[in-house]
C-alpha positions in Angstrom: 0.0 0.0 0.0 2.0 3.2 -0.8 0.6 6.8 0.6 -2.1 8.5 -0.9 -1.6 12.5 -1.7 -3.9 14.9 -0.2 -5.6 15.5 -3.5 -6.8 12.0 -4.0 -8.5 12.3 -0.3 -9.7 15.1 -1.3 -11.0 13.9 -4.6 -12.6 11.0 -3.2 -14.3 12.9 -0.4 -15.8 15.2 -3.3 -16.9 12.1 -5.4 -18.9 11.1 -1.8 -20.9 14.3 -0.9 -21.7 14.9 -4.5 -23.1 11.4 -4.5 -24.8 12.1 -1.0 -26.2 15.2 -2.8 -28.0 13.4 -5.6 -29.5 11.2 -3.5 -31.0 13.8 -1.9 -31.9 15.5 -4.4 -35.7 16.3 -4.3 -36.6 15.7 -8.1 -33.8 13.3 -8.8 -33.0 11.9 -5.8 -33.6 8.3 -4.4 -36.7 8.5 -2.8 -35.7 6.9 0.6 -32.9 8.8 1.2 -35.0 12.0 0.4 -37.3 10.1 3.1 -34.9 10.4 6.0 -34.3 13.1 8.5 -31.8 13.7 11.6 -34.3 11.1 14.0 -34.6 8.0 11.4 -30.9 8.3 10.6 -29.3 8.2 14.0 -29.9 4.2 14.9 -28.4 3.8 11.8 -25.4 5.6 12.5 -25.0 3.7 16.0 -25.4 0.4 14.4 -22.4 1.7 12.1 -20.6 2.7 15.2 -20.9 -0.8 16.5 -19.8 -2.6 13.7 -16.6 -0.8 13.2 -16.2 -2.0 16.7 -17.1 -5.5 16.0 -14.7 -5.3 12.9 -11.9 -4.2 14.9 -12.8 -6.9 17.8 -12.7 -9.7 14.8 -9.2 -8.4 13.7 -10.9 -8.2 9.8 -9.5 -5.2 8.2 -11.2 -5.6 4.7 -14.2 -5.6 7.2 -13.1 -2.3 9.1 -12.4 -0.7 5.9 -15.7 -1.1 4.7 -17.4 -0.5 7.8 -15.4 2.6 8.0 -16.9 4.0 5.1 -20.5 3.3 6.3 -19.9 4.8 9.4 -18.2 8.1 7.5 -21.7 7.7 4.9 -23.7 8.6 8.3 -21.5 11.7 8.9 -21.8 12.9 5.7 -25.8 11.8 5.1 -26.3 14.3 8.6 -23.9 17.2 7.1 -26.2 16.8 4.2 -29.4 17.6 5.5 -28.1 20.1 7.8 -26.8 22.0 4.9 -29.9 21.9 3.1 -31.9 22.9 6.4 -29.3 26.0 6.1 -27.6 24.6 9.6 -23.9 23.9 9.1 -21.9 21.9 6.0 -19.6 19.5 6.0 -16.6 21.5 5.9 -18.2 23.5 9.2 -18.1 19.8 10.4 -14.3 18.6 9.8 -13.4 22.3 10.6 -15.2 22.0 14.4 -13.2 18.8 14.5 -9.9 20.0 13.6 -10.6 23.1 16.2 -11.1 21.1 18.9 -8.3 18.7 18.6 -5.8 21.5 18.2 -7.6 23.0 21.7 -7.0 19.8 23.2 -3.3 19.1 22.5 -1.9 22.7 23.3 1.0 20.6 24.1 1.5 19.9 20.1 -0.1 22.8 18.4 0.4 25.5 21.1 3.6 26.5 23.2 3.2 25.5 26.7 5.1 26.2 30.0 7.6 23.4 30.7 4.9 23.0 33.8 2.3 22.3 31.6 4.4 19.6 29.9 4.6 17.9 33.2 1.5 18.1 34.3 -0.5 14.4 34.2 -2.2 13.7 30.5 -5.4 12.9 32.1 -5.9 16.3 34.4 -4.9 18.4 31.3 -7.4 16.1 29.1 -9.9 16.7 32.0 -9.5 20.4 32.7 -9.4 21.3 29.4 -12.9 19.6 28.5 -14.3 20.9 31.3 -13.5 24.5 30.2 -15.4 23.6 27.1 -17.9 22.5 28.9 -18.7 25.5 30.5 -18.0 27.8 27.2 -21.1 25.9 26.2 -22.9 27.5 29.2 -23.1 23.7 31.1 -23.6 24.8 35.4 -23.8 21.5 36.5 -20.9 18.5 36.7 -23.3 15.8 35.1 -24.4 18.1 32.0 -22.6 17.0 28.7 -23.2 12.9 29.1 -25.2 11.7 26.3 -28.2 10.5 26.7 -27.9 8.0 24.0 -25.2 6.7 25.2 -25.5 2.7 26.4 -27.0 2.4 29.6 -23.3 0.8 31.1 -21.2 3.2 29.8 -23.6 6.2 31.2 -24.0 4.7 34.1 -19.8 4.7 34.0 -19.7 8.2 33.4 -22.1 10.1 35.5 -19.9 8.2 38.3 -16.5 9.5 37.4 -17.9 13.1 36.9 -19.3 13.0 40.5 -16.2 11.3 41.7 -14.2 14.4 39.6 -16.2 16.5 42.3 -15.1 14.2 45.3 -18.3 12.3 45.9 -17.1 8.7 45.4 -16.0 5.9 47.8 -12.8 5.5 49.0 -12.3 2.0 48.4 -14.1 -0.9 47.0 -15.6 -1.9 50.6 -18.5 0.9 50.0 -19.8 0.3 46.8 -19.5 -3.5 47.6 -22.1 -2.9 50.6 -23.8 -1.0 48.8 -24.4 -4.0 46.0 -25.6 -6.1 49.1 -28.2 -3.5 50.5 -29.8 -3.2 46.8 -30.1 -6.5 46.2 -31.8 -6.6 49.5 -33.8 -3.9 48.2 -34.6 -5.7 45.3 -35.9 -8.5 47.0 -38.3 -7.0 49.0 -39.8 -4.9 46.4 -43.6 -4.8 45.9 -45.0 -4.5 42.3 -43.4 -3.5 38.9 -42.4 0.0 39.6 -40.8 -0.4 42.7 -38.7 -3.6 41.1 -37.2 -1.5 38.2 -36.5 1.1 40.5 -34.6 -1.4 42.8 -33.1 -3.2 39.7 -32.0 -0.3 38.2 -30.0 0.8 42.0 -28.7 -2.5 42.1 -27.1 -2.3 38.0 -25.6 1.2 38.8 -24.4 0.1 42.2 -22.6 -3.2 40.2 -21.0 -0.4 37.7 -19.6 1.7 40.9 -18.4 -1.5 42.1 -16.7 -2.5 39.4 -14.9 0.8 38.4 -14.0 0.2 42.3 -11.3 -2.2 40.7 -10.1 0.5 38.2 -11.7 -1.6 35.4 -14.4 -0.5 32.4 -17.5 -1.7 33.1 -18.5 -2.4 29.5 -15.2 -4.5 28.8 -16.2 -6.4 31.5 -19.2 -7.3 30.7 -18.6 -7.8 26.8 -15.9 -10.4 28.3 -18.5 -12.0 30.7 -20.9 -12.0 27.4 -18.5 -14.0 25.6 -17.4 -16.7 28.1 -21.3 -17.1 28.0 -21.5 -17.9 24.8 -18.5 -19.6 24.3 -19.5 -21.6 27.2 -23.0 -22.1 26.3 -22.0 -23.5 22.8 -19.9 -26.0 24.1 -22.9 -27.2 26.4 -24.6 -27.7 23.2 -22.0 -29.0 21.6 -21.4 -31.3 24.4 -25.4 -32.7 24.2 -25.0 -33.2 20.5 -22.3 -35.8 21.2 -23.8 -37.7 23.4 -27.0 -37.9 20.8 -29.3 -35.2 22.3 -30.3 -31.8 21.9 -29.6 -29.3 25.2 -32.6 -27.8 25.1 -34.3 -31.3 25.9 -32.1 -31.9 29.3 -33.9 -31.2 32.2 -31.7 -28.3 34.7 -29.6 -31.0 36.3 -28.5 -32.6 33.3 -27.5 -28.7 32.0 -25.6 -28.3 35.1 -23.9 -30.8 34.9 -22.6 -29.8 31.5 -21.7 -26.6 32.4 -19.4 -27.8 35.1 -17.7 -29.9 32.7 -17.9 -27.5 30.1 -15.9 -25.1 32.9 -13.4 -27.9 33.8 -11.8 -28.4 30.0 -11.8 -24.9 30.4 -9.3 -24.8 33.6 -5.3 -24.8 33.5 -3.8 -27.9 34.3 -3.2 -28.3 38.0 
């Protein structure tokens, strides 16, 4: 692969929004993508998001490349009806981009104080977004996380940015009663309302725990998801040599897989 000049990225990039452009086109255009507005788009463009991630996770680069350009379709499909709604462009887009990554690295685009240099990547990172933050008019710590964001990774976040503020435990011993007391909670709550409630204390009390142990919550999990699985399909796997079908076993019989299933699965004493 040798290096591509600036004028074919360039080139190609044109060749994308004026295709972008005739879809949308309201005489000419395709008439789904003339359809579509900023609300029907978005799932799209966080199903993209994931499969770049499950492309990366899979180590298949013809599969990233092309997912790469699926997710960069979504960028430029919202550019595009922004710039016909008279909002912003795609060059305001890049150029927003480009700002802000220059305001972040001041240490690379910027002269800074030999103190500065020294002073930890992740308060810089931090003090510097916060200042954005609050350019943009935000008065509380918790403004600024997503919404959409998955219900883990929020939960991850609106921790850390009270913990920023001091209000955190000081070792895992708190948060790991605290799991205890909502489970408790959980138990003894009467009717649905009161048992999402609970359940939903007793998740974000299991993501304070976690982060407890200075690891990501959602790695965890998407590693406990797939020692599930792998598990799981070794139970079946398992029933299917032995001439049955695991869903037929009765609980006792799928235990007992399990166990075995977890004791190939152990080192070698």
């Amino acid at each position: 692969m040798t290096a591509e000049s600036p004028s074919t990225h360039a080139t190609a990039l044109e060749r994308l929004l004026a295709i972008m452009a005739r879809l949308r086109d309201p005489e000419s255009g395709c008439e789904w993508d003339r359809a579509q507005n900023f609300a029907s788009i978005a799932p799209y463009t966080i199903e993209e998001a994931y499969e770049v991630a499950d492309a990366i996770a899979r180590a298949d680069m013809d599969s990233l490349r092309d997912e790469l350009g699926d997710l960069l379709l979504q960028v430029v499909f919202h550019a595009r009806m922004a710039e016909e709604a008279g909002l912003f462009t795609f060059a305001d887009v890049a150029q927003a981009i480009a700002d802000k990554l220059e305001s972040r690295h001041p240490h690379i685009f910027a002269a800074e104080s030999a103190d500065a240099e020294d002073t930890p990547r992740e308060v810089r990172w931090e003090a510097i977004k916060a200042a954005e933050r609050a350019a943009k008019g935000a008065d509380s710590a918790m403004d600024g996380v997503a919404l959409a964001l998955p219900a883990l990774m929020r939960a991850e976040k609106l921790q850390k940015r009270a913990a920023r503020d001091g209000f955190d435990w000081p070792d895992p011993s708190g948060p790991a009663a605290k799991v205890i007391e909502e489970m408790a909670e959980l138990a003894s709550a009467e009717g649905p309302d009161e048992q999402m409630a609970e359940a939903g204390d007793l998740l974000f009390a299991a993501v304070n725990l976690v982060r407890a142990y200075g690891i990501a919550p959602e790695d965890a999990l998407r590693a406990g998801n797939a020692k599930f699985e792998r598990r799981f399909r070794a139970m079946e796997a398992k029933a299917s040599a032995q001439g049955t079908q695991f869903r037929t076993l009765g609980l006792d019989d799928q235990e007992a897989l399990w166990q075995a299933v977890k004791a190939d699965e152990a080192p070698p004493a």
